[in-house]
C-alpha positions in Angstrom: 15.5 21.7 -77.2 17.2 23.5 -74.5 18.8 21.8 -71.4 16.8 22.3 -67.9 16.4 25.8 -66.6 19.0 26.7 -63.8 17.8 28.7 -60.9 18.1 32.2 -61.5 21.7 32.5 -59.3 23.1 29.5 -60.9 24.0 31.2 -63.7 26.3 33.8 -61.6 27.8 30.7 -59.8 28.7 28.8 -62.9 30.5 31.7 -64.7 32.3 32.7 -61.8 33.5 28.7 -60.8 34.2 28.3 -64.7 35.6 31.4 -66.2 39.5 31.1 -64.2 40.1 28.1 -65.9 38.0 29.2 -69.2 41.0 32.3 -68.9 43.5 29.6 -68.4 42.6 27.6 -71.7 40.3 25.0 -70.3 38.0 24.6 -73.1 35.4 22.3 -71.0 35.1 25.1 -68.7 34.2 27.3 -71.2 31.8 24.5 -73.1 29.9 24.6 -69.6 29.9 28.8 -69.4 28.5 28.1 -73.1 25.7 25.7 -72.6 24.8 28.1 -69.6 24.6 31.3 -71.7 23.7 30.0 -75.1 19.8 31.0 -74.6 20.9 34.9 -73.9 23.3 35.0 -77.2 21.1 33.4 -79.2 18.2 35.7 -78.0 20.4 38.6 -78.5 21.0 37.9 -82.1 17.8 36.8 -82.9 15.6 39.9 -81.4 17.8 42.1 -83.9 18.2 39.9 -87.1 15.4 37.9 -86.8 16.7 35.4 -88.0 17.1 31.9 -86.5 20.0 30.4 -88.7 22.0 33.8 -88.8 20.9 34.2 -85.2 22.6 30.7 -83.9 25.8 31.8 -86.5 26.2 35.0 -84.7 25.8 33.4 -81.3 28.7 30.8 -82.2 31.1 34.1 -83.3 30.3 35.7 -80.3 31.4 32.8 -78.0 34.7 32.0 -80.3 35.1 36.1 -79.9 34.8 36.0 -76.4 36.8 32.8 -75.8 39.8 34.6 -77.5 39.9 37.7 -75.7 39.2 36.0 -72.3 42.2 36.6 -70.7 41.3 40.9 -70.5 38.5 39.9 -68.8 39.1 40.2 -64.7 35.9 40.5 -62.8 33.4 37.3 -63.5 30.5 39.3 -62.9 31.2 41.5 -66.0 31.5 38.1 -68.7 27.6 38.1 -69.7 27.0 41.9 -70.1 30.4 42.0 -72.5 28.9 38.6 -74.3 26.0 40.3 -74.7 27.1 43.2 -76.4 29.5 41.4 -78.5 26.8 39.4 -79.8 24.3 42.3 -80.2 27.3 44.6 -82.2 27.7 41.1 -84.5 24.3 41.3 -85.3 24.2 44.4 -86.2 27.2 44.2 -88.5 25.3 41.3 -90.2 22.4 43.6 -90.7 24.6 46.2 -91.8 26.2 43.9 -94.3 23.0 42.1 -95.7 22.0 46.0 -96.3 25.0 46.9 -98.3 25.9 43.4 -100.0 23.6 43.0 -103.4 23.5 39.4 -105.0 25.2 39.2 -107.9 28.1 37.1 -109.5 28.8 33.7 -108.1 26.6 34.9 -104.9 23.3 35.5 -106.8 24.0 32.1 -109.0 24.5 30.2 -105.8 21.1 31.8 -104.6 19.3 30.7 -107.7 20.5 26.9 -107.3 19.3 27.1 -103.8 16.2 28.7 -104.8 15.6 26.1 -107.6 16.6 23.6 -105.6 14.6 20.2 -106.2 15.6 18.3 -102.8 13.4 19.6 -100.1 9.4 18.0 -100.2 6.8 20.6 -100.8 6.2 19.6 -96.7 9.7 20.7 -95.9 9.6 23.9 -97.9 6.7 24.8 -96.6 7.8 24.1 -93.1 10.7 26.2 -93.7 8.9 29.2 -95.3 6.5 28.8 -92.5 9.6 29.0 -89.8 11.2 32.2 -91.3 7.7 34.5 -91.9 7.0 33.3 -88.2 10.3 35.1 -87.0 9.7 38.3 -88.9 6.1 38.6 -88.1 6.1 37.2 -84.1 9.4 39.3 -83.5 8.5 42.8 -85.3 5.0 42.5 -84.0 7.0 43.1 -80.6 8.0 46.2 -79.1 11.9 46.4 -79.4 13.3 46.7 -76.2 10.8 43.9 -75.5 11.9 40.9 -78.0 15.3 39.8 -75.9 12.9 39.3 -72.8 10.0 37.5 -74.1 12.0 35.2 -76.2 14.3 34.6 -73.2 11.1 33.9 -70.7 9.9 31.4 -72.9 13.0 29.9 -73.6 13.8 30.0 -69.6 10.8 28.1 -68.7 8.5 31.6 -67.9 11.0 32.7 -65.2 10.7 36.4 -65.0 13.9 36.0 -62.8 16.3 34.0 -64.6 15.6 36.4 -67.8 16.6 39.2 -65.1 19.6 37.5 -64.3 20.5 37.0 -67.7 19.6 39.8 -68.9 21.3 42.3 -66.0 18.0 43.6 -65.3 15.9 43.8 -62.3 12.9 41.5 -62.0 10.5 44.3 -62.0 11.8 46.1 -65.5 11.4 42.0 -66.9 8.0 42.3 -65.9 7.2 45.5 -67.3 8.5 44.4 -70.7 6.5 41.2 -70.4 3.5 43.1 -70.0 4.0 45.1 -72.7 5.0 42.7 -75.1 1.7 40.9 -73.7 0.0 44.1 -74.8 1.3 44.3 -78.1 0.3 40.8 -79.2 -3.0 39.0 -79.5 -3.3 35.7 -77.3 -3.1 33.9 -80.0 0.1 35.5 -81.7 1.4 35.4 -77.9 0.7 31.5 -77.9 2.5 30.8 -81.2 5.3 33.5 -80.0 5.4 31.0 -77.2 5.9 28.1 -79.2 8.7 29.8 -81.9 10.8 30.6 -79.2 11.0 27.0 -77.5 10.9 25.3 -80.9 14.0 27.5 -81.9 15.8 27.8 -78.8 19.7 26.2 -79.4 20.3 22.7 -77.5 22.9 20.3 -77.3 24.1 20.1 -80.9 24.6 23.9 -81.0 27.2 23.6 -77.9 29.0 21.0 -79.5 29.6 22.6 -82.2 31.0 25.3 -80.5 33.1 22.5 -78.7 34.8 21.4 -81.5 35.2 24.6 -83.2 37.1 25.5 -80.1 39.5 22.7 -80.7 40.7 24.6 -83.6 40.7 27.8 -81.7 43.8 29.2 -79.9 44.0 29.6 -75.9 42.6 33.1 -74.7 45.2 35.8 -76.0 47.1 33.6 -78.3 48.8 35.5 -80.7 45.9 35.8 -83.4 47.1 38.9 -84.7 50.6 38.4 -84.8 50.1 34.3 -86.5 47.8 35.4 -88.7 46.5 31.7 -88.2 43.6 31.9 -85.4 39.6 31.6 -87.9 38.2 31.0 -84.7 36.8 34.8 -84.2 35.8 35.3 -87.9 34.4 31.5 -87.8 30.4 31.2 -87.4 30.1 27.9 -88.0 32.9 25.1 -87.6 32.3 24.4 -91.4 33.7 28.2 -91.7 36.4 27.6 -88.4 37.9 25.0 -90.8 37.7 27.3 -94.0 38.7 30.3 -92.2 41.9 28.4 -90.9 42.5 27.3 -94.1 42.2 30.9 -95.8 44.2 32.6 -93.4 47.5 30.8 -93.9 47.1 30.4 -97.3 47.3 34.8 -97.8 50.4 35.0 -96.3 51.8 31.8 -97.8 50.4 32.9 -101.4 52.0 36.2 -101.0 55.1 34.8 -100.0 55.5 32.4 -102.9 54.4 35.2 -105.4 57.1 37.3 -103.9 59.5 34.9 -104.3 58.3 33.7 -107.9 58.4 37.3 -109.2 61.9 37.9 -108.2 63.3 34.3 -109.5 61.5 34.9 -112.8 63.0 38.6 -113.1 66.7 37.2 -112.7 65.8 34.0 -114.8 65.1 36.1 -118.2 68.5 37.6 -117.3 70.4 34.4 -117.0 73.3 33.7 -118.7 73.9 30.0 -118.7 71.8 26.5 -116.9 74.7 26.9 -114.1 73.4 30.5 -112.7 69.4 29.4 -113.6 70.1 26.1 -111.0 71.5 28.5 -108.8 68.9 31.4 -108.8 66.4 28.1 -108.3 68.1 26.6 -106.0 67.9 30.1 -103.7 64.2 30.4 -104.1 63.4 27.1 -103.5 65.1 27.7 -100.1 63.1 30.9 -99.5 60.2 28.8 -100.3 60.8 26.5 -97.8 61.9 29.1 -95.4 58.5 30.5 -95.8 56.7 27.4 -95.4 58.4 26.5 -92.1 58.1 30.2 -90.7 54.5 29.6 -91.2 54.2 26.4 -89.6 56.2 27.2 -86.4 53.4 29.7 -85.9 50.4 27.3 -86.1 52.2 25.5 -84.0 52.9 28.2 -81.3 49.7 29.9 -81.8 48.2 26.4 -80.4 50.7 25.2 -78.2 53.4 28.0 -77.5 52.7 30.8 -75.6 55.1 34.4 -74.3 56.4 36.3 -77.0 60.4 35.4 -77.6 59.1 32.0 -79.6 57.5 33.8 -82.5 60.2 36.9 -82.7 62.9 33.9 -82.7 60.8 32.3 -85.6 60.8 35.7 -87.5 64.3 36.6 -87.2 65.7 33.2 -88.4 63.3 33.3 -91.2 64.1 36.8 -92.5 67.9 35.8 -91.9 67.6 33.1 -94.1 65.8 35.4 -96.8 68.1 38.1 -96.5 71.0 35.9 -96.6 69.8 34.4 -100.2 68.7 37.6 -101.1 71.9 40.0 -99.9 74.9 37.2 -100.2 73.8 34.0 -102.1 72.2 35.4 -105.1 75.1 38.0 -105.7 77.5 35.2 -105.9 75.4 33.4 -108.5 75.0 36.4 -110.8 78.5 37.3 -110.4 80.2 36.6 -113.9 76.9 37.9 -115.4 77.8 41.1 -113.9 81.1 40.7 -114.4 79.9 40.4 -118.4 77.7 43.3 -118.4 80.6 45.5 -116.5 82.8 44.6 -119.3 80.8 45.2 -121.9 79.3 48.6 -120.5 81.2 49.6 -117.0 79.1 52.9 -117.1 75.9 51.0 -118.0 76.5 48.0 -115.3 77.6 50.0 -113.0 74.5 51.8 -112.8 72.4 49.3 -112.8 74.3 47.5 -110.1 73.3 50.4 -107.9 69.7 50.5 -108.4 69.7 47.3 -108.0 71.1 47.9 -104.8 69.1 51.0 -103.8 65.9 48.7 -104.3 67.3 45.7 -102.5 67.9 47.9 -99.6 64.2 49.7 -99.6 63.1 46.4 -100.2 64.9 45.2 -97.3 63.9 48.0 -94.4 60.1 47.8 -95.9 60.4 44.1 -95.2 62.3 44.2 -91.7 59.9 47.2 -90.6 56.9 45.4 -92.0 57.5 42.6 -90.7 58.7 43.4 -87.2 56.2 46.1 -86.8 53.4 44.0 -87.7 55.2 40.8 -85.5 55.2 43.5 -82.4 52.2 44.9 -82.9 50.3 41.6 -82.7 52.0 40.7 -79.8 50.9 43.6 -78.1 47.4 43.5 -79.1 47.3 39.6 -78.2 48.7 39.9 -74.6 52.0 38.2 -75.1 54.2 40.9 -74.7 
């Protein structure tokens, strides 16, 4: 169940004492500007999906969302009408996607297990059937622009003027959507309404949650896009912050080691003797690496670093050390095979020395431009530079 119900200015107060050192990177600030505003989100995301699980999922996104793009907020008073529609765009994507994502594969498998699941009691199946048809009938029974405020009133102990001030309404438009929500239900739907929304209303485990998801996160305007490392704003849960972590360093790290594997397995059925195949191995083992510690000198400064010189200074020495192998070291260990293939067929070799060439180069600028583009880009778009 929900924490007490602050007065209907105390939510005003608490964002604007919190949210400087929210902006700064203080996470228990923000964990207080959460716990304060977690009965809007969720309300938000429930009156369009309803919902409850995907409701309390969106409402997590929403606050990891906001928490990374804190730092381009400057006025206080603007924080909960931007959460807001955060959360209310989320839920609509979530809509959007339910609509256009049909089960099949591994997804509709997975839905039969759970489906034939044997663990829950008939009691606790019934209590969770019970639970979702009460959330499609209670919320579609009310009037639209009506289901954010009801569910809010009775999740803000029946304050007409703390929904008003969460909400960014006046007390008098609350009103008139609680009468006419009132109008739209019979008492006795209205009662159970009543009881849905406090029984479903996030408490104290939902903030922590969001509390130690946010101990994965980045500081507001880390460099998410340029690290490629930051799960927080895809996370919904921190079972998916974790996962989401884990997934986004492993694409650029896969594609880096495929990269590198193709090449090294290209020269290696060329090969002339086990001198140049140690070489060409020992040169892609060192990209490897390279790739490896690129990577992890961007976790590092996406949590701890900060300013943009650290992660351009991490990408040039790692494409130095690529093109150095590429451009310098590997030449030198395929040197007397070229030297046998010029010999045998100068025309031959030397044309193919030149492609080669042409494609090292085109490889080269796409890299260098894809790479600093993309680095600069990200820096841009995350506040750094």
């Amino acid at each position: 169940m929900n924490a007490l119900v602050a007065e209907p200015a105390a939510i005003d107060r608490l964002i604007a004492a919190e949210l400087p050192a929210a902006r700064d990177g203080d996470r228990a600030a923000y964990g207080r500007i959460v716990a304060g505003c977690q009965n809007t989100v969720t309300a938000v995301a429930l009156a369009i999906t309803r919902d409850v699980q995907a409701s309390e999922d969106i409402a997590q996104e929403a606050f990891l969302n906001a928490w990374q793009h804190l730092r381009r907020l400057q006025n206080p008073s603007s924080f909960l009408p931007w959460l807001r529609q955060i959360a209310r765009n989320l839920a609509r994507d979530h809509l959007r996607a339910l609509a256009h994502r049909p089960l099949q594969g591994a997804g509709a498998e997975l839905a039969i297990e759970l489906a034939a699941d044997p663990a829950p009691t008939p009691a606790e199946r019934i209590e969770a059937d019970e639970r979702e048809r009460a959330a499609i009938e209670l919320i579609s029974a009310l009037p639209e622009d009506s289901r954010e405020t009801l569910l809010l009133f009775y999740r803000e102990g029946q304050s007409s003027q703390q929904v008003a001030a969460l909400l960014g309404l006046s007390d008098a438009a609350v009103r008139k959507r609680l009468s006419r929500a009132r109008q739209s239900l019979r008492d006795d739907l209205l009662a159970r309404f009543g009881e849905f929304a406090r029984d479903t209303a996030p408490g104290a485990a939902f903030t922590g949650v969001i509390a130690t998801a946010l101990s994965l996160a980045s500081p507001p305007a880390a460099a998410k896009g340029v690290l490629g490392v930051t799960a927080a704003v895809g996370a919904k849960t921190f079972a998916k912050v974790v996962l989401g972590a884990a997934g986004s360093v492993a694409v650029p790290l896969l594609s880096a080691f495929a990269g590198i594997w193709l090449g090294l397995r290209r020269q290696l059925k060329c090969a002339i003797d086990e001198e140049e195949r140690r070489g060409l191995v020992r040169s892609a083992g060192i990209n490897a690496l390279a790739a490896v510690g690129f990577l992890v000198t961007l976790i590092g400064l996406s949590r701890f670093g900060d300013g943009w010189l650290p992660p351009v200074i991490a990408c040039a020495v790692f494409m130095g050390i690529v093109y150095y192998q590429s451009l310098v070291v590997v030449p030198r260990v395929t040197a007397r095979r070229h030297a046998l293939e010029a010999a045998r067929d100068p025309v031959g070799a030397a044309r193919k020395r030149r492609r080669e060439r042409a494609m090292n180069w085109i490889g080269g600028v796409i890299g260098f431009v894809g790479g600093f583009g993309g680095l600069i880009y990200g820096l841009i778009a995350s506040g750094r530079l």
